[in-house]
N, CA, C and O atoms as a Maestro MAE file, in Angstrom:
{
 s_m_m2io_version
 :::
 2.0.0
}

f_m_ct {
 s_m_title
 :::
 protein
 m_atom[320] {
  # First column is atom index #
  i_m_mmod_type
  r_m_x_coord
  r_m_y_coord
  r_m_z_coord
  i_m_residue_number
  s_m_chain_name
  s_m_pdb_residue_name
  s_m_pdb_atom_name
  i_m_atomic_number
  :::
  1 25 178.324 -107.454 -76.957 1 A "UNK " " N  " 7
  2 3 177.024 -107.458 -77.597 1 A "UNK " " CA " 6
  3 2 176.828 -106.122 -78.312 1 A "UNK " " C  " 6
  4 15 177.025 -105.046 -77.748 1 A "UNK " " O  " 8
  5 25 176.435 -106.241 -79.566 2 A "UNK " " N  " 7
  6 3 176.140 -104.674 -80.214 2 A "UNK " " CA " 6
  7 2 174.599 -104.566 -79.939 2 A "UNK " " C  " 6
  8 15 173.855 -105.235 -80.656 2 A "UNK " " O  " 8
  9 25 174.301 -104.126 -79.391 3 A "UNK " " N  " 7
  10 3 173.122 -103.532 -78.772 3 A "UNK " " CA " 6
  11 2 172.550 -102.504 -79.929 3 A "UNK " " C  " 6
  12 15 173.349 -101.576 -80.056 3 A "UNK " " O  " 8
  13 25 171.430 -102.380 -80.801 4 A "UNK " " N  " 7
  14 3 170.825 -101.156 -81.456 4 A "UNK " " CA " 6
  15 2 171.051 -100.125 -80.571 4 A "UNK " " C  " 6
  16 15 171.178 -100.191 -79.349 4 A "UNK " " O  " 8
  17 25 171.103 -98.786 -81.589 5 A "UNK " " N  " 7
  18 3 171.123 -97.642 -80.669 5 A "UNK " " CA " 6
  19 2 170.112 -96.888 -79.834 5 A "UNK " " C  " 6
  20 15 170.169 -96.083 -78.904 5 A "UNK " " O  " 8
  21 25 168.983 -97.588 -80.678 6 A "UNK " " N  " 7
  22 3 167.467 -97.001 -80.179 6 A "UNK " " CA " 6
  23 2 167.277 -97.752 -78.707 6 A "UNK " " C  " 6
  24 15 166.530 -97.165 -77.924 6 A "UNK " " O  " 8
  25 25 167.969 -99.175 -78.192 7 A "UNK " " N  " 7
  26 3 168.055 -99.649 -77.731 7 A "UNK " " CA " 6
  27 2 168.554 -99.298 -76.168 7 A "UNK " " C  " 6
  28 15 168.388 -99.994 -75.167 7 A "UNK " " O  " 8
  29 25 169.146 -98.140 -76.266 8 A "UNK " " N  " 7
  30 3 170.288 -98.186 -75.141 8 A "UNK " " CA " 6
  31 2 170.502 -98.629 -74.194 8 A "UNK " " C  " 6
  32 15 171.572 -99.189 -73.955 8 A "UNK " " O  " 8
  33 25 169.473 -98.503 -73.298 9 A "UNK " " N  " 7
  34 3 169.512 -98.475 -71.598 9 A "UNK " " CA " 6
  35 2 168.582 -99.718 -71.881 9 A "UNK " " C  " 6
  36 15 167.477 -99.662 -71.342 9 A "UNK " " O  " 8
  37 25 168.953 -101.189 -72.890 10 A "UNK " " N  " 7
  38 3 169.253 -102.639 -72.559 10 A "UNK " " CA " 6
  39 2 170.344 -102.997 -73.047 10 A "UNK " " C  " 6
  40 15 171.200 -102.442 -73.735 10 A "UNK " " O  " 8
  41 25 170.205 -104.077 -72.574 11 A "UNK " " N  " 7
  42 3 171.787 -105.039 -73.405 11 A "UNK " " CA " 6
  43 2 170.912 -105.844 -74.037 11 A "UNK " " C  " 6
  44 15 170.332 -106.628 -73.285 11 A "UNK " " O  " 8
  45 25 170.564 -105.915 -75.459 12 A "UNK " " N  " 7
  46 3 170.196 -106.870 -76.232 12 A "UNK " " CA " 6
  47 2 171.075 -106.947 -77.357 12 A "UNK " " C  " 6
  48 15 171.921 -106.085 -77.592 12 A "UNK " " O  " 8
  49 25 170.872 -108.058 -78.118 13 A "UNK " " N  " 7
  50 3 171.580 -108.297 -79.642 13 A "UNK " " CA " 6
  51 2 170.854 -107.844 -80.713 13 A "UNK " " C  " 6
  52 15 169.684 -107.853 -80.330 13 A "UNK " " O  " 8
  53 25 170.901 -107.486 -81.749 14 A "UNK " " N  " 7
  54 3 170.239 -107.618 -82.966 14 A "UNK " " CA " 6
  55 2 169.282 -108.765 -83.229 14 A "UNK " " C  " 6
  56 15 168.099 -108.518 -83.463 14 A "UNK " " O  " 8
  57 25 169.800 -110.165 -83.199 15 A "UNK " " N  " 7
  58 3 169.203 -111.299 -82.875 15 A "UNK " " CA " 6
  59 2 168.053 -111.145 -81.850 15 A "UNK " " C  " 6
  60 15 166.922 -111.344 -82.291 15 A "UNK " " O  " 8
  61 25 168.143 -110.919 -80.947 16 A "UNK " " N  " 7
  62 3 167.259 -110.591 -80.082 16 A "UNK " " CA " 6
  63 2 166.018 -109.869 -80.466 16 A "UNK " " C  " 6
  64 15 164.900 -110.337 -80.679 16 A "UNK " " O  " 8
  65 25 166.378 -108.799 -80.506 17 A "UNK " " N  " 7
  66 3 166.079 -108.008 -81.093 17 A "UNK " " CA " 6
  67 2 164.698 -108.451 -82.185 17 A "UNK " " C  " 6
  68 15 163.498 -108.689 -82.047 17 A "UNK " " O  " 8
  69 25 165.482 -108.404 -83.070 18 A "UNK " " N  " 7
  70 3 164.614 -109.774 -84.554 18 A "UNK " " CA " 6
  71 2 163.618 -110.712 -83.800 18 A "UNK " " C  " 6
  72 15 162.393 -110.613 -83.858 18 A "UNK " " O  " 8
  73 25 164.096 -111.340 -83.312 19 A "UNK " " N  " 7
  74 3 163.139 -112.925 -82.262 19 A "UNK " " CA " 6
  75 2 162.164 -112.365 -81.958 19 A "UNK " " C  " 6
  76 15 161.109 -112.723 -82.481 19 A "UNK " " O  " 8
  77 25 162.177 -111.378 -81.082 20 A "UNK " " N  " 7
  78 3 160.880 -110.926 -80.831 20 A "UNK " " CA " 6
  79 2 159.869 -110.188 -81.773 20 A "UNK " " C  " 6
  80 15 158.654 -110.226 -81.583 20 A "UNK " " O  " 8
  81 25 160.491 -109.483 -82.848 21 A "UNK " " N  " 7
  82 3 159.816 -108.881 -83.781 21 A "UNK " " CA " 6
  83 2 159.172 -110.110 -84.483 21 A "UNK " " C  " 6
  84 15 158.027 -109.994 -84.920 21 A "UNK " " O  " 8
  85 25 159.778 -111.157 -84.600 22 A "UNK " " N  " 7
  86 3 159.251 -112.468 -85.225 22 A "UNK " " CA " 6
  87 2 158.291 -113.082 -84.467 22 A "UNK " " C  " 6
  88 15 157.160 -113.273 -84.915 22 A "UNK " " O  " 8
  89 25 158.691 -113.480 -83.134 23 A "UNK " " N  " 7
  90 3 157.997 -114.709 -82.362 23 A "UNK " " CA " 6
  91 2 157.450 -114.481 -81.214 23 A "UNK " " C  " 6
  92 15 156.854 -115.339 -80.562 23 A "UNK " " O  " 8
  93 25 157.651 -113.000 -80.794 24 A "UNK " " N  " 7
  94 3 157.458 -112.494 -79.423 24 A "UNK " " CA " 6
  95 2 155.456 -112.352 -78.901 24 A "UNK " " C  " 6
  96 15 154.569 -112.270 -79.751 24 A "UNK " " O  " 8
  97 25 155.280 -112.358 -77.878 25 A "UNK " " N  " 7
  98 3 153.957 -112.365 -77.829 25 A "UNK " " CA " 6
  99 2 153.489 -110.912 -78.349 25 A "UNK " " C  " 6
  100 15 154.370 -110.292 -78.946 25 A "UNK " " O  " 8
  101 25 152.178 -110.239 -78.209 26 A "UNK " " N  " 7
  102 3 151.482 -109.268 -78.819 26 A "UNK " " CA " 6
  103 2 152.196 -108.203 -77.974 26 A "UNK " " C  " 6
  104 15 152.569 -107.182 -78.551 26 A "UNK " " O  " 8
  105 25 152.397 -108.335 -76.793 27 A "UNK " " N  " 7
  106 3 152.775 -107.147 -75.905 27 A "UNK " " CA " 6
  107 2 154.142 -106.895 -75.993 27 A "UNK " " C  " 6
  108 15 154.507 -105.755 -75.704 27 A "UNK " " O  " 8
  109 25 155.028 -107.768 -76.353 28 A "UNK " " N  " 7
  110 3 156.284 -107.498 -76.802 28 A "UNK " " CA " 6
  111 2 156.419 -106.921 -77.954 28 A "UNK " " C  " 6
  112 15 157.255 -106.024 -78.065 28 A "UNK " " O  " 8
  113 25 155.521 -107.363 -79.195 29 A "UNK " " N  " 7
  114 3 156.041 -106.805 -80.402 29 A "UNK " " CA " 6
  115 2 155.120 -105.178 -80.217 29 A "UNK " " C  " 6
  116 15 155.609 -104.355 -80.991 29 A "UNK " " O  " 8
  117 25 154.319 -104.779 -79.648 30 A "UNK " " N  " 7
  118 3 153.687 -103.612 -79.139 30 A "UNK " " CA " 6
  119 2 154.658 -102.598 -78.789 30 A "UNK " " C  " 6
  120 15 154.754 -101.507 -79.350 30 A "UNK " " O  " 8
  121 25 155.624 -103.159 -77.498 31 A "UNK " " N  " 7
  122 3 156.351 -102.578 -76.813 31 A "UNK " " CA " 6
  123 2 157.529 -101.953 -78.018 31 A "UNK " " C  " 6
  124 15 157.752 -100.844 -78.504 31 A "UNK " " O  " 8
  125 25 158.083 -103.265 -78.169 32 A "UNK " " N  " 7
  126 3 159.718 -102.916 -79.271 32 A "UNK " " CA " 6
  127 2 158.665 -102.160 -80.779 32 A "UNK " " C  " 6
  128 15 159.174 -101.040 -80.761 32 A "UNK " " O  " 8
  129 25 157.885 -102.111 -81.651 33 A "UNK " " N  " 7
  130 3 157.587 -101.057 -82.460 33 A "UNK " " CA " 6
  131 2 157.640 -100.005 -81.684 33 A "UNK " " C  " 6
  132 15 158.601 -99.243 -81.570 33 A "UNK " " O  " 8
  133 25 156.206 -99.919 -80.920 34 A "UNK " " N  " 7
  134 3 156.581 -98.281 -80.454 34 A "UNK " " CA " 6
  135 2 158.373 -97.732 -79.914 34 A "UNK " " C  " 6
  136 15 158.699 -96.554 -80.061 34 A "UNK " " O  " 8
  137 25 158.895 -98.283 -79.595 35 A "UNK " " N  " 7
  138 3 159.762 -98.223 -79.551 35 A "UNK " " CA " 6
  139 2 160.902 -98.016 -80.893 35 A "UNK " " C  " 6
  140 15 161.611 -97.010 -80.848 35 A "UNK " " O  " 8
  141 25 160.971 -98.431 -81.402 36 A "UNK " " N  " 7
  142 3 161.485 -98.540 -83.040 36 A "UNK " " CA " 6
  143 2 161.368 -97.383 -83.697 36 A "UNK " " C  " 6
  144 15 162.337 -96.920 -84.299 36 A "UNK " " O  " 8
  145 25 159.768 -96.548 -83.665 37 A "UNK " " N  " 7
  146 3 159.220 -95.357 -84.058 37 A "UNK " " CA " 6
  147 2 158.777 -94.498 -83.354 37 A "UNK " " C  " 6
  148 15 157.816 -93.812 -83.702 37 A "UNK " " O  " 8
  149 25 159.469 -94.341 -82.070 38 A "UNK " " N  " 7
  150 3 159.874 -92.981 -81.301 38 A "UNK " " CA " 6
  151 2 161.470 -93.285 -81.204 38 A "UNK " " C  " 6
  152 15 161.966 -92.176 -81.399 38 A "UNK " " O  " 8
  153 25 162.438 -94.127 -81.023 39 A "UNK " " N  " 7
  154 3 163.710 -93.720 -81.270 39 A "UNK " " CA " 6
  155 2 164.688 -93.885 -82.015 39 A "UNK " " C  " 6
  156 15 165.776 -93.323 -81.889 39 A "UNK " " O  " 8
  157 25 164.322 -94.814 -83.005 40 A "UNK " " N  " 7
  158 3 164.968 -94.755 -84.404 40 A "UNK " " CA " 6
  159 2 165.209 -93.969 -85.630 40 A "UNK " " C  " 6
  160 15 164.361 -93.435 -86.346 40 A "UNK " " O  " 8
  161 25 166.222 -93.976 -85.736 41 A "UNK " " N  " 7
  162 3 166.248 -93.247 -87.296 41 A "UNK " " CA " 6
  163 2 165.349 -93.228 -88.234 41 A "UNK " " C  " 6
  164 15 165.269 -94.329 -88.779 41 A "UNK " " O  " 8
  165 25 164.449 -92.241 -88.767 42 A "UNK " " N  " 7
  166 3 163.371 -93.202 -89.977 42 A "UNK " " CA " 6
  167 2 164.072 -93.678 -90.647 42 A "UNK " " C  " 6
  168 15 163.351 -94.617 -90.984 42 A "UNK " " O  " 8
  169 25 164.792 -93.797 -91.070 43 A "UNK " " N  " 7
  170 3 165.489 -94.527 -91.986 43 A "UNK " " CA " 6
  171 2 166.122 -96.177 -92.037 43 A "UNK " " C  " 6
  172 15 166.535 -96.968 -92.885 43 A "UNK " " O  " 8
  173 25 165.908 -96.120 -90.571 44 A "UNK " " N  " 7
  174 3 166.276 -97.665 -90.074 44 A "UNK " " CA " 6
  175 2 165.192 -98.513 -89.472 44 A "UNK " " C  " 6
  176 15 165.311 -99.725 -89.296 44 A "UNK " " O  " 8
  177 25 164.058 -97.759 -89.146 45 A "UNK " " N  " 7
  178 3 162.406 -98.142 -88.662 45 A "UNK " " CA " 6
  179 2 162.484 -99.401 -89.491 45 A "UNK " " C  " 6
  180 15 162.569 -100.546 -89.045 45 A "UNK " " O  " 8
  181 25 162.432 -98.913 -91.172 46 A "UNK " " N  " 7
  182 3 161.644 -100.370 -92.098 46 A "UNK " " CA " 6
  183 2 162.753 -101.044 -92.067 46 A "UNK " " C  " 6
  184 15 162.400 -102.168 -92.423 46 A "UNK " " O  " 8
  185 25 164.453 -101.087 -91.763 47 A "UNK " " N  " 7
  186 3 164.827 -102.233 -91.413 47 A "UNK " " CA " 6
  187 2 164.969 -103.550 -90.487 47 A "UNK " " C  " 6
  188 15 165.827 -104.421 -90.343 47 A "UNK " " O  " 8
  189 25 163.191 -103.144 -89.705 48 A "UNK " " N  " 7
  190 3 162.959 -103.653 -88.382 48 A "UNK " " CA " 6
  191 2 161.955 -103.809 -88.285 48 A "UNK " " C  " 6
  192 15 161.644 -104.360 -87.229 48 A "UNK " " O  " 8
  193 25 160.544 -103.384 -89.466 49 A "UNK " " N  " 7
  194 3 159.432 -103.361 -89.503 49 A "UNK " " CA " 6
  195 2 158.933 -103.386 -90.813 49 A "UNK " " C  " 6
  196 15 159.473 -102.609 -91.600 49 A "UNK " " O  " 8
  197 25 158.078 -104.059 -91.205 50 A "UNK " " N  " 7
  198 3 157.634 -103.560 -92.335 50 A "UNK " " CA " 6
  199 2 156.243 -102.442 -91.987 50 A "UNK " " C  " 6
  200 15 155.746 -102.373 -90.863 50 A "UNK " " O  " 8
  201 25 155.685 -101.498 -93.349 51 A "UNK " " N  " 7
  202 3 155.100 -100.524 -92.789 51 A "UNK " " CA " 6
  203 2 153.578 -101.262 -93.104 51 A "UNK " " C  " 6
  204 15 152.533 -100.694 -92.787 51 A "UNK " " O  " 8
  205 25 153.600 -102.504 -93.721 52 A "UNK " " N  " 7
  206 3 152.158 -103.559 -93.393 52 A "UNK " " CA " 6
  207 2 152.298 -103.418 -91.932 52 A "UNK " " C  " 6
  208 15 151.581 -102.594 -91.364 52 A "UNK " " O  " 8
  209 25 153.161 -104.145 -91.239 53 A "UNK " " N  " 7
  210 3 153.472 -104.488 -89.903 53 A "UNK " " CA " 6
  211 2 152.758 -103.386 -88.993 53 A "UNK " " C  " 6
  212 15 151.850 -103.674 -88.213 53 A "UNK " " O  " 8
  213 25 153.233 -102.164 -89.160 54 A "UNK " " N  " 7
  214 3 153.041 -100.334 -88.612 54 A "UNK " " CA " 6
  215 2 151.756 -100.852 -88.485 54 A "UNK " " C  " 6
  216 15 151.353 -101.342 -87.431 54 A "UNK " " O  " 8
  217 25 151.032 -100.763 -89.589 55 A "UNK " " N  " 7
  218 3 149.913 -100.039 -90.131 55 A "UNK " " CA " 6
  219 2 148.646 -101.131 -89.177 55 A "UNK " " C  " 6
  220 15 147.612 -100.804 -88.595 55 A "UNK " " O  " 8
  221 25 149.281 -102.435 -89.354 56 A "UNK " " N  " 7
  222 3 148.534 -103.523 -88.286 56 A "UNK " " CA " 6
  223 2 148.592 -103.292 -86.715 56 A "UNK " " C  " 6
  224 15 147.703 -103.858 -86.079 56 A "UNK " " O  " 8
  225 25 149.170 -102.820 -86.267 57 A "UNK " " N  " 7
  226 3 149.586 -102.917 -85.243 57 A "UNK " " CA " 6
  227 2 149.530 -101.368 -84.186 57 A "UNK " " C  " 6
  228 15 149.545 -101.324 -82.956 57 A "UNK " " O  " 8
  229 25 149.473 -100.366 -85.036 58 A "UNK " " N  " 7
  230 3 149.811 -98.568 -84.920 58 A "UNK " " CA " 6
  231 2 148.628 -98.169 -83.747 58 A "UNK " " C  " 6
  232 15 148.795 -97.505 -82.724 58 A "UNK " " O  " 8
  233 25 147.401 -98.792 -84.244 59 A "UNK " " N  " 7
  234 3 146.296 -98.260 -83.329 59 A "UNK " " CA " 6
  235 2 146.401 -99.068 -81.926 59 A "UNK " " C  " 6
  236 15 145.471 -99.050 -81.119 59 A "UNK " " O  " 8
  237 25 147.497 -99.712 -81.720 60 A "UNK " " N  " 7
  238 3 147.464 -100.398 -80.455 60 A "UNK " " CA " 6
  239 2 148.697 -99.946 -79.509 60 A "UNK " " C  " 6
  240 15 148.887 -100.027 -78.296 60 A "UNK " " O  " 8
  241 25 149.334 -99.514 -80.424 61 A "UNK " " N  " 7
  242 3 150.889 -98.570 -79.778 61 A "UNK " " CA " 6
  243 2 150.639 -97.424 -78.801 61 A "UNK " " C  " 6
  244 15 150.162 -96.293 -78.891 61 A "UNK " " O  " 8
  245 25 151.250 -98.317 -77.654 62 A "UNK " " N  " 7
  246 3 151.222 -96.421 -76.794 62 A "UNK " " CA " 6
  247 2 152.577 -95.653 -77.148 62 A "UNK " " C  " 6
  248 15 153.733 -95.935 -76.833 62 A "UNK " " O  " 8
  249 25 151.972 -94.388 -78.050 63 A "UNK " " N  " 7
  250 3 153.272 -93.246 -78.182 63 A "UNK " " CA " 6
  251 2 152.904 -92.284 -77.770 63 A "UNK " " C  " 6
  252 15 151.841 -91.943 -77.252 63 A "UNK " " O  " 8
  253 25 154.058 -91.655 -78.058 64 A "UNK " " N  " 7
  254 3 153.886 -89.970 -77.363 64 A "UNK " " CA " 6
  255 2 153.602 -89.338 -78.417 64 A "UNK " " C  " 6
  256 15 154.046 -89.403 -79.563 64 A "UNK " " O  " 8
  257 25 152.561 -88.510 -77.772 65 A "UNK " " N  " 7
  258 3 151.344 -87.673 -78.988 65 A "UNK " " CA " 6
  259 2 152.096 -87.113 -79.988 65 A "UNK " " C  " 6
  260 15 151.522 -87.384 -81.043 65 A "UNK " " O  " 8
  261 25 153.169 -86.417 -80.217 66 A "UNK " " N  " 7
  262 3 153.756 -85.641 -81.386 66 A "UNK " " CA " 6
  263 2 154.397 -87.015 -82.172 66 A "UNK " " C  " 6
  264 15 154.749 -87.034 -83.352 66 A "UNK " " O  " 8
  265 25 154.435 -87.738 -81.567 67 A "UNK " " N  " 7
  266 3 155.497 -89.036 -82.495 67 A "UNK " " CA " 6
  267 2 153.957 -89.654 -83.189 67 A "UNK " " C  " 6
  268 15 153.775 -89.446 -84.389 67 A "UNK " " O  " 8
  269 25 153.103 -90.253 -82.554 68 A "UNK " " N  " 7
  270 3 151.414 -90.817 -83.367 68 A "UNK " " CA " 6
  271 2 151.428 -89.787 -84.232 68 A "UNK " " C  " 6
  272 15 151.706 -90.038 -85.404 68 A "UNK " " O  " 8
  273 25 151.110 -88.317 -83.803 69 A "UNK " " N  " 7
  274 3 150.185 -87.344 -85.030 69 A "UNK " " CA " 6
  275 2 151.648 -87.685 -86.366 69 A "UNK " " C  " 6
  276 15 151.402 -88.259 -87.427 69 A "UNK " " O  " 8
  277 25 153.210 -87.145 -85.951 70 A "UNK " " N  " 7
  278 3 153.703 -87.289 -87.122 70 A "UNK " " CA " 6
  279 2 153.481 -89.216 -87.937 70 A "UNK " " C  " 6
  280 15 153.561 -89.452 -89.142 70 A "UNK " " O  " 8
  281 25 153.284 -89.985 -87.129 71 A "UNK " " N  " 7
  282 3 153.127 -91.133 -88.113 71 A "UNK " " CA " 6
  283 2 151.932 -91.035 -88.950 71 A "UNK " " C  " 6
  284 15 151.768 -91.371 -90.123 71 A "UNK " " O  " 8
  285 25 151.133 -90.505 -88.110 72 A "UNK " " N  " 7
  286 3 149.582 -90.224 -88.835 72 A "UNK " " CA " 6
  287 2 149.617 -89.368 -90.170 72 A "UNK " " C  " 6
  288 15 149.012 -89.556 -91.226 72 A "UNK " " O  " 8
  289 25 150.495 -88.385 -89.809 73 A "UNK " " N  " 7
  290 3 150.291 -87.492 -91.371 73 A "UNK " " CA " 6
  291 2 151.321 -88.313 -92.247 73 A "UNK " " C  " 6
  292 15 151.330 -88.098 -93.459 73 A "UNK " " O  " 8
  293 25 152.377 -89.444 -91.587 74 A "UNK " " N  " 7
  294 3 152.520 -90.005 -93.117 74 A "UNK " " CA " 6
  295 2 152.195 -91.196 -93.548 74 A "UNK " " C  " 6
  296 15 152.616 -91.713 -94.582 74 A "UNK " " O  " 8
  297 25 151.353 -91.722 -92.684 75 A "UNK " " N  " 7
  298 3 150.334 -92.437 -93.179 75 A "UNK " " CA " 6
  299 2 149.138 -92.272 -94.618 75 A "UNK " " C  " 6
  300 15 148.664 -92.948 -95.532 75 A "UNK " " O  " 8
  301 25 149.090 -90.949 -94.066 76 A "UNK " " N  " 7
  302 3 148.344 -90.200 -95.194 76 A "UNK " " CA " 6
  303 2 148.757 -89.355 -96.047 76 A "UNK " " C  " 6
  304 15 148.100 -88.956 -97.009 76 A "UNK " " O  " 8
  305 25 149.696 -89.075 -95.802 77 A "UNK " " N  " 7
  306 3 150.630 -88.737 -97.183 77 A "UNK " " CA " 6
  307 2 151.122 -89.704 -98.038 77 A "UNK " " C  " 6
  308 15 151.440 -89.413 -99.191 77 A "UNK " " O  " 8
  309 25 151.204 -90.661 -97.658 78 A "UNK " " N  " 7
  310 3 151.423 -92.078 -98.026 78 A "UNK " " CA " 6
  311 2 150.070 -93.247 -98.882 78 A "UNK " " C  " 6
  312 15 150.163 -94.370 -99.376 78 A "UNK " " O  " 8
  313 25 148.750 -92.152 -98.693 79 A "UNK " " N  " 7
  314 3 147.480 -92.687 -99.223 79 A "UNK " " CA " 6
  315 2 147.319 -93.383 -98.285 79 A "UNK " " C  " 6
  316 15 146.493 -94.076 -98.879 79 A "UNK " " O  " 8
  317 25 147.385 -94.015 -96.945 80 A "UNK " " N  " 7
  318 3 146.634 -94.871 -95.881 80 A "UNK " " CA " 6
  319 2 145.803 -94.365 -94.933 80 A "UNK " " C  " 6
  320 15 145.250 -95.118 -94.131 80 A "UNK " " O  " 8
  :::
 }
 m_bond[319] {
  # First column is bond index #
  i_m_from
  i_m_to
  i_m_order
  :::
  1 1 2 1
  2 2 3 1
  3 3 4 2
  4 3 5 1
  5 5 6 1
  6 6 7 1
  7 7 8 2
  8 7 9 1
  9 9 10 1
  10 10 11 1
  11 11 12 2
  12 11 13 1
  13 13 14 1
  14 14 15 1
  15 15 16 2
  16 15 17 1
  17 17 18 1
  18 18 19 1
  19 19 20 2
  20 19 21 1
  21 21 22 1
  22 22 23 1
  23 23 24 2
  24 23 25 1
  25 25 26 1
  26 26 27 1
  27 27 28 2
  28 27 29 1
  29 29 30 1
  30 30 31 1
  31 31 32 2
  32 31 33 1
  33 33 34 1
  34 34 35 1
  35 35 36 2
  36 35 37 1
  37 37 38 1
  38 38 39 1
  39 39 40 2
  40 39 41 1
  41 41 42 1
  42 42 43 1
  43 43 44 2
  44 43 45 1
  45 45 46 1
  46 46 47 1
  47 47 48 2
  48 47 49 1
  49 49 50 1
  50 50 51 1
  51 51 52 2
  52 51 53 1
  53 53 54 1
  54 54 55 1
  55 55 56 2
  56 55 57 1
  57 57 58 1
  58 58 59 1
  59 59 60 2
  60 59 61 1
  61 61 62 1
  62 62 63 1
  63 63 64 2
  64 63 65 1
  65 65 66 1
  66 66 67 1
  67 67 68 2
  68 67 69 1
  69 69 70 1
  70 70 71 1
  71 71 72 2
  72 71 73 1
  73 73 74 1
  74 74 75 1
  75 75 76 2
  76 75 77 1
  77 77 78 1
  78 78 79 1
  79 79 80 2
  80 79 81 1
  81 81 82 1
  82 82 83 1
  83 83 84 2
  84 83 85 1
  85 85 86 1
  86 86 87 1
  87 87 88 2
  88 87 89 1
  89 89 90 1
  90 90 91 1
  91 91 92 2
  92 91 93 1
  93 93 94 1
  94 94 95 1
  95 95 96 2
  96 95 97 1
  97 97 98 1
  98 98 99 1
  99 99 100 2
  100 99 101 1
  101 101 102 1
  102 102 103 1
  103 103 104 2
  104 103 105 1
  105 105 106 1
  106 106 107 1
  107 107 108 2
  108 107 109 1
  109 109 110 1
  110 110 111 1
  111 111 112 2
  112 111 113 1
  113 113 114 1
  114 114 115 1
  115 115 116 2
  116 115 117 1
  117 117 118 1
  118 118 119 1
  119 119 120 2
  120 119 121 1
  121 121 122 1
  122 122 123 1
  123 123 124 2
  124 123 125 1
  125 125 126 1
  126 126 127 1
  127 127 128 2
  128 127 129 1
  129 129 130 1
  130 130 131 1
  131 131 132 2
  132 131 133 1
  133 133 134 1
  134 134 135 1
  135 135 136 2
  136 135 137 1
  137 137 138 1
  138 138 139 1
  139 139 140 2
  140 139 141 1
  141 141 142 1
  142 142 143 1
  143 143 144 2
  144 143 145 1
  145 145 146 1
  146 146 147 1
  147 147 148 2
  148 147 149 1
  149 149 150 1
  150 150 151 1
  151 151 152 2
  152 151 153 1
  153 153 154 1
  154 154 155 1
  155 155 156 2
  156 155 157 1
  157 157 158 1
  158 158 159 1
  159 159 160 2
  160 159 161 1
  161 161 162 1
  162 162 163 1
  163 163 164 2
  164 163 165 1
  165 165 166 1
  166 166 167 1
  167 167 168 2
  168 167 169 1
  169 169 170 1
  170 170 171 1
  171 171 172 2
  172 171 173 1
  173 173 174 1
  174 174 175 1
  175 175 176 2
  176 175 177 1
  177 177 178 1
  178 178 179 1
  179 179 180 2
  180 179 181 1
  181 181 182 1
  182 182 183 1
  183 183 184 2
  184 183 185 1
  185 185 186 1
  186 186 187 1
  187 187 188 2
  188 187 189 1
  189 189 190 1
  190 190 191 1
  191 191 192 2
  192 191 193 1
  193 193 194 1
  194 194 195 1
  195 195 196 2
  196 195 197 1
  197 197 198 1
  198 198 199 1
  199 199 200 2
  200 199 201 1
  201 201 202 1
  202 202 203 1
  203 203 204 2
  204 203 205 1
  205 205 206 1
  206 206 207 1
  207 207 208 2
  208 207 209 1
  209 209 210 1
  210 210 211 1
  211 211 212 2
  212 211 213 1
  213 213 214 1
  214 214 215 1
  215 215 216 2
  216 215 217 1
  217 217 218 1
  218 218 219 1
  219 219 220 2
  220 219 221 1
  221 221 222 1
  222 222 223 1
  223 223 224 2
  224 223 225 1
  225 225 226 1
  226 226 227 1
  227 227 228 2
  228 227 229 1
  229 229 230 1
  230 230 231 1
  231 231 232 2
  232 231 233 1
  233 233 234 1
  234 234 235 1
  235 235 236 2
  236 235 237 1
  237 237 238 1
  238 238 239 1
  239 239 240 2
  240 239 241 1
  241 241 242 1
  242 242 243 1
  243 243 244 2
  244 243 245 1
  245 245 246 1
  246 246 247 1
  247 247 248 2
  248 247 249 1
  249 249 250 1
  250 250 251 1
  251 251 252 2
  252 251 253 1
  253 253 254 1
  254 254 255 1
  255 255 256 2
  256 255 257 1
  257 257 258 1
  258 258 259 1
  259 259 260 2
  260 259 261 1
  261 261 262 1
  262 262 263 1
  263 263 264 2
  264 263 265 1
  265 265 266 1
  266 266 267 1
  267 267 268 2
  268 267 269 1
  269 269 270 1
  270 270 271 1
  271 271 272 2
  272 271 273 1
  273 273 274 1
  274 274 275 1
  275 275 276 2
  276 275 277 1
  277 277 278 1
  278 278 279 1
  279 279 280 2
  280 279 281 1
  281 281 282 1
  282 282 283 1
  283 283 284 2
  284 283 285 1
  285 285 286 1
  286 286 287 1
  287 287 288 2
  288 287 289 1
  289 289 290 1
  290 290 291 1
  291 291 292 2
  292 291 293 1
  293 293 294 1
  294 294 295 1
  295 295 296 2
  296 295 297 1
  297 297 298 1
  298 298 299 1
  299 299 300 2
  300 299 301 1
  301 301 302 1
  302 302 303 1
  303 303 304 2
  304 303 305 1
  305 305 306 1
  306 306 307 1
  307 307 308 2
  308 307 309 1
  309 309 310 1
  310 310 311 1
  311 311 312 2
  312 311 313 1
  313 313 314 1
  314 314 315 1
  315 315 316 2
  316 315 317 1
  317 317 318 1
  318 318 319 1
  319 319 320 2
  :::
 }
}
């Protein structure tokens, strides 16, 4: 199984992965964003999210305070 790297300490698929970003209940897709945007590459975040998606969903994410404030300033560097 290629497991994402942000992923580590599970064994999931990519597929997997996806399903839930698609079909998963509210607390799953909660869980795997915050997740996505505290250990992903930025650069690989929007291949797993769109930043509509973020932006719906951001005020409900539990992160760790330096990871929120940096999404926050580019939120708004971003005009949002």
């Amino acid at each position: 199984m290629n497991t994402p790297y942000f992923l580590w300490d599970y064994d999931w698929s990519e597929s997997k992965l996806r399903r839930i970003l698609k079909k998963g209940d509210e607390y799953q897709k909660r869980w795997l964003i915050a997740r996505i945007l505290e250990s992903a590459k930025f650069d690989d975040v929007f291949k797993y999210v769109s930043l509509k998606e973020i932006l719906e969903i951001f005020p409900r994410l539990k992160l760790k305070p330096p990871i929120r404030e940096a999404w926050e300033r580019a939120f708004k560097a971003w005009g949002y």
